[in-house]
Residue, then its C-alpha position, 0 to 999 in steps of 0.5 A: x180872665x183870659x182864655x188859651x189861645x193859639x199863637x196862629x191866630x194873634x202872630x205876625x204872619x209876615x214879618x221883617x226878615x233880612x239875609x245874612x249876608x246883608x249889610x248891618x245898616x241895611x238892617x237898621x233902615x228896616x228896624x228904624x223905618x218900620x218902628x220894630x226892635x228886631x229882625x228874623x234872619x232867613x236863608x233863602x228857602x226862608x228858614x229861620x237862620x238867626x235873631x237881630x236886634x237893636x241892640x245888635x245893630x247899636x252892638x255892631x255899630x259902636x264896635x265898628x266906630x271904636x275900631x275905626x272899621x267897616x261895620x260889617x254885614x247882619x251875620x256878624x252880629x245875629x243870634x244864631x245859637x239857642x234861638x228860642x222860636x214857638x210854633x203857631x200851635x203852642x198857647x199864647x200864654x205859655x209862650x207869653x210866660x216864657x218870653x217874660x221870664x227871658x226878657x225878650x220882646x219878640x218870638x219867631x214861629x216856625x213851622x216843623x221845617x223850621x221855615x219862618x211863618x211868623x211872628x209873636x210880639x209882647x205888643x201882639x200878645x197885649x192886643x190879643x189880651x185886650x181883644x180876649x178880655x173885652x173891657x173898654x177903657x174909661x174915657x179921657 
């Protein structure tokens, strides 16, 4: 049915990305505002420093309001260790699979560097599926 593909061909070539040093709303303006459920987090030569998502922001803002503190910035509540990241060379179904079998809706593609060069989503994958597979849909 559907036939292997590289990444590089189906992956965001310019995704969200956000400092760590920015503040948490900040991050939630750019993931409410884009209809996104996450953030790559780069440092300034664009490497790949951490993960955030809206269930990191809605983490940091409930903790925030139940200590009566300020909410701090996205470094405080990122995924930084054991990011899992893809390389646009890997096979779309490989990383498909292994992005089901962890629960994550979305996957950074760095280059050797580890520099940002994309991004791979469940919902890039689907239309990558739908495109590759080449049916229609039946009529409403």
């Amino acid at each position: 049915m559907l036939r292997s593909v590289n990444l590089e061909d189906y992956m965001i070539k310019k995704p969200l990305t956000i400092a760590a040093d920015a503040p948490l709303f900040e991050a939630v303006d750019l993931i409410t505002s884009n209809q996104v459920s996450g953030v790559c987090v780069v440092n300034q030569d664009g490497t790949l420093i951490g993960i955030l998502s809206e269930m990191d922001c809605l983490r940091g803002v409930l903790t925030a309001s139940y200590d009566n503190g300020s909410i701090g910035s996205v470094g405080d509540y990122m995924v930084s260790a054991n990011i899992n990241s893809a390389k646009a060379s890997d096979d779309i179904i490989d990383v498909a699979s292994d992005m089901l079998a962890k629960g994550q809706r979305r996957r950074p593609v760095v280059n050797e560097q580890n520099k940002l060069v994309g991004q791979i989503t469940c919902r890039a994958i689907l239309a990558a599926v739908r495109k590759l597979v080449g049916t229609q849909s039946p009529a409403r």
